[in-house]
Structure formats: C-alpha cells, structure tokens
C-alpha positions in Angstrom: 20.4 -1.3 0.7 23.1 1.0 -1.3 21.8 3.0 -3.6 23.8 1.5 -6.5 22.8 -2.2 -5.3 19.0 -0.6 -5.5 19.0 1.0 -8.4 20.4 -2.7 -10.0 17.2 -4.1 -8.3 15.2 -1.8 -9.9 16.2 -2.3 -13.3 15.9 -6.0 -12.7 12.2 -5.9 -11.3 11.0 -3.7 -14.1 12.6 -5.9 -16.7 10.8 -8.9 -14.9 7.3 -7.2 -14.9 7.7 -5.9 -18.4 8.0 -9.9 -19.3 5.1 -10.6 -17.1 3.2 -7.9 -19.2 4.2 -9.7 -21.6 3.6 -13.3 -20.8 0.5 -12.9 -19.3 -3.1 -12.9 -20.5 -4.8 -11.9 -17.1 -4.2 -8.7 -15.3 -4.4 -10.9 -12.0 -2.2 -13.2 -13.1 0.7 -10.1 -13.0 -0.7 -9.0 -9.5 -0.5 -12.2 -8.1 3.2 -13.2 -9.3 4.7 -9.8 -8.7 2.6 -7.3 -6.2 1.2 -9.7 -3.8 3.9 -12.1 -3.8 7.6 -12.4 -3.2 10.0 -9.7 -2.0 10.4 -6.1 -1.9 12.8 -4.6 -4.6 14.5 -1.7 -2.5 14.2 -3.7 0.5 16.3 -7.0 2.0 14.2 -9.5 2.4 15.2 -9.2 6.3 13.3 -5.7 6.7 10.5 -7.0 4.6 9.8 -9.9 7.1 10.9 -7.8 10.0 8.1 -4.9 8.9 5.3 -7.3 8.1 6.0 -8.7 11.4 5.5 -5.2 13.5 2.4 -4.2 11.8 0.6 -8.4 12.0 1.5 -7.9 16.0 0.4 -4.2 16.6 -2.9 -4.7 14.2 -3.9 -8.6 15.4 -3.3 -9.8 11.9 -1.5 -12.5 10.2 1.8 -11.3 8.7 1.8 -13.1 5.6 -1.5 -13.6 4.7 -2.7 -10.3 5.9 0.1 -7.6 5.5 1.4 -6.9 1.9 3.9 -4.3 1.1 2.9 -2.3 -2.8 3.8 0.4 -4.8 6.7 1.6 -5.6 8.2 -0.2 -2.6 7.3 -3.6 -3.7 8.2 -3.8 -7.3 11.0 -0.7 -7.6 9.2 1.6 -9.1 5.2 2.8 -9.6 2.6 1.8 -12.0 -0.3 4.4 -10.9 -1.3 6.5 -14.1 0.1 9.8 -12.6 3.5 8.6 -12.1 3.9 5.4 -13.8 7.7 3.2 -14.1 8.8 6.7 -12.0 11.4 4.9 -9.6 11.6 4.9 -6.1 13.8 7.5 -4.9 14.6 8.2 -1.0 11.2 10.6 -0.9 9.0 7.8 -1.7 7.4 6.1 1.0 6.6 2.2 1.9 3.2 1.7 1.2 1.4 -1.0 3.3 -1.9 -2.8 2.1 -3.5 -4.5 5.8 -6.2 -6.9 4.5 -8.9 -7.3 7.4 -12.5 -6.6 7.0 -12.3 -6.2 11.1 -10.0 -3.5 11.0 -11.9 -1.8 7.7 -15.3 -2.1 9.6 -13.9 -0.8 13.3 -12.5 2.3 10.8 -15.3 3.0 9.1 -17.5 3.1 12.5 -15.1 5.5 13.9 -15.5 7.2 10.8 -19.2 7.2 10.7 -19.1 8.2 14.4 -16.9 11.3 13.3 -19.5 12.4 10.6 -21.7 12.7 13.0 -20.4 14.5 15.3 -20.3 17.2 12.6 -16.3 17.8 13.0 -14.7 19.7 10.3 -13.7 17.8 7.5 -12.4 19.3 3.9 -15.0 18.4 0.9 -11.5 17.1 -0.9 -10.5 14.2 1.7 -14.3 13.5 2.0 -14.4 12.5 -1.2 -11.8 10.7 -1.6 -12.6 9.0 1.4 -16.1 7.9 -0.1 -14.6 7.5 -3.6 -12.3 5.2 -2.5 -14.7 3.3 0.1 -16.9 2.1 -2.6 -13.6 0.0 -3.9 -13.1 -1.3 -0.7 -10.4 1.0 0.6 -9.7 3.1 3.5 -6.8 5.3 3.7 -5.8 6.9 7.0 -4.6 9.9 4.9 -7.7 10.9 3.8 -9.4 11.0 7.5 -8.4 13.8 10.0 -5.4 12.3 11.9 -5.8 14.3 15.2 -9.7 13.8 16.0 -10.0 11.6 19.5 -13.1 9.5 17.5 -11.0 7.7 14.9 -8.6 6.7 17.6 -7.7 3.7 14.8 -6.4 6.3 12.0 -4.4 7.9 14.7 -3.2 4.5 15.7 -1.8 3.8 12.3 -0.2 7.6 11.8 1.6 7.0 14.8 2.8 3.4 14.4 3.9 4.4 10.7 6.2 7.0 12.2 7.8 4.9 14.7 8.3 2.5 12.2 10.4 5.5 10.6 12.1 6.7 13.6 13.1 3.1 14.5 14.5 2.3 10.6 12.6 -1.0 10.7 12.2 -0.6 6.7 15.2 1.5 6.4 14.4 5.7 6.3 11.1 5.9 4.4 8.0 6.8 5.5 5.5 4.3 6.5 2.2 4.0 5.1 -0.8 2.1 5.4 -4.2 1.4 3.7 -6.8 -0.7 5.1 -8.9 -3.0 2.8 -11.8 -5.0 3.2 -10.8 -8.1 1.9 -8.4 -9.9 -0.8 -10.7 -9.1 -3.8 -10.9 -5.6 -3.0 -7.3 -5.2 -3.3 -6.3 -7.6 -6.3 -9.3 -5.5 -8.5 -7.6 -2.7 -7.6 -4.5 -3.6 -8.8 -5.7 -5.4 -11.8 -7.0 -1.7 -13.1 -4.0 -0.8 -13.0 -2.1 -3.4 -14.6 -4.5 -3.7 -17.6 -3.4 -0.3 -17.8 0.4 -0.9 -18.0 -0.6 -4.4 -20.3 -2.6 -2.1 -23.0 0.8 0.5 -23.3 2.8 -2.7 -23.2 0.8 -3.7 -26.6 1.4 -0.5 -28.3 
C-alpha cells in the first residue's frame, strides 16, 4: 500500500471508530464491529487473507475464526493508553491475536516446565508474563525466546520473521499473542475502548 493511499485509510478508519464511539453504548459492541471484524486499514485485503492463512496452517487453527489481526495494524492507528490514535508508521509492527486454548495451554506447560528448570529469567518479563496470564494472555515476547523448553515461543519468533523476510504482510514485523479463548480477548479490548468511549464524552 502507498504511503499516501494509507495515510487516506487511516484518516478514514479513525473517523469510522470515532462514530462507533459515538454510536455505541457497549464497549463490545465497538470491538466487535471494528477490531475483530472486517479488514485491515494499512493492509489490502489480499495480505490480510493471505497472512491469516500462513499462521491457521503453521499453528492448526482456523483462519477466520481463530486468527485476528489488532492494533494499530487493524484499525490504522493504536488505542492503548500509552500511545493512543498515534498512527501506524513503517516501525510499527502487525500484531496477531491466535485464539486457541490448545496452543495457550501447550505454552504455558512449556512455560511451567521452564520455571522449573530454574533458567534465568528477568523479574520484569516474569511479571508481565503472570500479569498478563491472569487476563488470559500469553505473549511470546515476554518468555526467553532461545531456551530449547518453550520450543512453541521459539516457533512463533521464527515464523513471525519469515513472515517478514517473505513480505507476506508487506515489511513489518510480525507479532503474535496467544489467548485462551474469545472472551479473554474481547474483555481485553473492551478496557480499552471504554477508555477511548469516556475521552470521546469529554
């Protein structure tokens, strides 16, 4: 996509969730008709389909009921606290959400295994890692990458970067989080978009 033809898209998808804000009385409701549904903004529609694709085959899930793209990627621009309605520029990264309480559970053994063992492990990824498990979300970034007993977090490094080398969703950096199931990841969102619906009323 050219950067003039995305930077159009963006303007358009943040116009379009502003009215959602707007229109809508339930945080879910804005999740549901913009973040887990429909097409990317800074993607074609092509990529999108063609990404979802790679990741439902190499992870033994379904594309479209399984893999959702979010963040900044998705709507154009982000809506976490830290950085919210900054626009996605060509250092962001495409965000992947994998819904599959198989995948979250094989993790978290290989995780648990990995405790054990008593590798090292810094006090500030370990915490986020448990912060972040109680919501129902593990994030390979948060796990050392390079240890043989998570052999699923290096699976997912590895497949994000040839997702890179290979262009499949244009230059960016591919991401994933695993959640546990669809609940997990729509209250997750919601947060956030009460957030954006309470500044929306100001």
């Amino acid at each position: 996509m050219l950067d003039e033809d995305r930077e159009k898209a963006i303007d358009e998808s943040m116009a379009a969730f502003h009215e959602g804000l707007r229109r809508h009385n339930q945080p879910l409701q804005i999740v549901r008709e913009f973040i887990t549904h429909g097409t990317c903004a800074v993607i074609s529609q092509a990529q999108h389909a063609a990404l979802r694709e790679r990741v439902a085959v190499q992870l033994n899930v379904h594309p479209n009921r399984d893999v959702y793209t979010v963040g900044s990627a998705k709507l154009g621009f982000s809506i976490k606290p830290t950085r919210r309605y900054g626009r996605f520029n060509d250092e962001s990264d495409i965000d992947v959400a994998v819904v599959s309480p198989e995948l979250y559970s094989q993790l978290w053994r290989e995780t648990r295994v990995f405790v054990t063992s008593k590798e090292l492990w810094s006090n500030r990824k370990s915490e986020e890692f448990k912060r972040q498990h109680l919501f129902g979300r593990i994030s390979p970034k948060n796990i050392p990458k390079a240890s043989p007993l998570i052999p699923t977090a290096t699976k997912l490094w590895e497949m994000g970067r040839k997702l890179q080398q290979e262009r499949v969703a244009g230059p960016y950096q591919v991401t994933f989080a695993i959640w546990y199931d669809m609940d997990a990841l729509e209250e997750y969102q919601a947060k956030t978009v009460l957030d954006c619906k309470k500044l929306e009323a100001l």
